[in-house]
N, C-alpha and C positions, 0 to 999 in steps of 0.2 A: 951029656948036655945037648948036643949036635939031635941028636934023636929026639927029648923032651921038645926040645921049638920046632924040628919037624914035624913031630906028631901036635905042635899046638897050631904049627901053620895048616896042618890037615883039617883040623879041628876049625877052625878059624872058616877056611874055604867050604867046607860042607856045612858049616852055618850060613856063612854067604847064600851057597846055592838053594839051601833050605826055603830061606826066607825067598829069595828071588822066586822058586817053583809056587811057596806062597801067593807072593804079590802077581807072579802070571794067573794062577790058578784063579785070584779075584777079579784081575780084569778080564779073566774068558769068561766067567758066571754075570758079571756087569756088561760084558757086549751081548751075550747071550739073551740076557733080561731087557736089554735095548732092543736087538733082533724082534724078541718075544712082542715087545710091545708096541714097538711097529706097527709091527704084525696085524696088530691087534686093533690098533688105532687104522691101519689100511680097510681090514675089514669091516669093521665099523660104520666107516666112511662110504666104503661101498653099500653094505646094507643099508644106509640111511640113504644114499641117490635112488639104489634099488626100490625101496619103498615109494621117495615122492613120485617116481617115474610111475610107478603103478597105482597112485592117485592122482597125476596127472592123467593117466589112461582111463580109471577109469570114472574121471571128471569129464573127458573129454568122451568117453561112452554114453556117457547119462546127456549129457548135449547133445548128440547125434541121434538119438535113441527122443529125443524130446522134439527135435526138428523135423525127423520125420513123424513121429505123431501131428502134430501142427501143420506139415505139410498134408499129410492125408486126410487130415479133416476140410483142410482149405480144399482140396481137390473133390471131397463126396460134397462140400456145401456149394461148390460149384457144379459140381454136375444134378445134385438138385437145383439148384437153381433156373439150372437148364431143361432141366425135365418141367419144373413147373412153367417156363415160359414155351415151351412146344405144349403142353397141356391148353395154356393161354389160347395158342395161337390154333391150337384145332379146335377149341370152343367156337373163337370167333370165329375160322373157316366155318363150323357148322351152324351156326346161327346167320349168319352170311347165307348160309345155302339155302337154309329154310326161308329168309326173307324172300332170297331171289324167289323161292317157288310159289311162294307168295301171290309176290307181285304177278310172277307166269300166269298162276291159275285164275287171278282176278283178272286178266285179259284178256282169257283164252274164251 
């Protein structure tokens, strides 16, 4: 009889253990599945900053990219502008000049 409840308390603790390597075995596949999804949720997150940042960028391209158009056109319609008032201004120097010889020749 000694033997039979030995061999049931054997019996008994390698059930015990059984179930215990069980219930570890589930919370290491349930931390693993949290680790996982983390994970998952980290990268995620990164790849979605990753993305605005690169529509920020290139929002802020197409700006820069549109200012200096704008600016170079403000800059050729200024330098015509210039060109057309020294055109102005040698008109009048030469009609100027022509008067004076004008008047020269009619006194001369």
């Amino acid at each position: 009889m000694v033997r039979k409840k030995s061999n049931d308390q054997h019996q008994l603790i390698i059930g015990d253990l059984q179930a215990t390597i069980l219930a570890l075995r589930e919370r290491l596949e349930e931390s693993a599945y949290e680790v996982k999804r983390a994970e998952q949720s980290a990268i995620l997150s990164a790849a979605d900053e990753i993305q605005q940042l690169k529509n920020m960028a290139s929002s802020l391209r197409s700006e820069l990219e549109s200012l200096q158009f704008e600016k170079d056109a403000a800059v050729q319609r200024e330098v015509q502008r210039s060109a057309d008032e020294i055109q102005q201004l040698k008109n009048t120097a030469s009609s100027l000049r022509s008067e004076l010889e004008k008047v020269n020749k009619g006194r001369a």
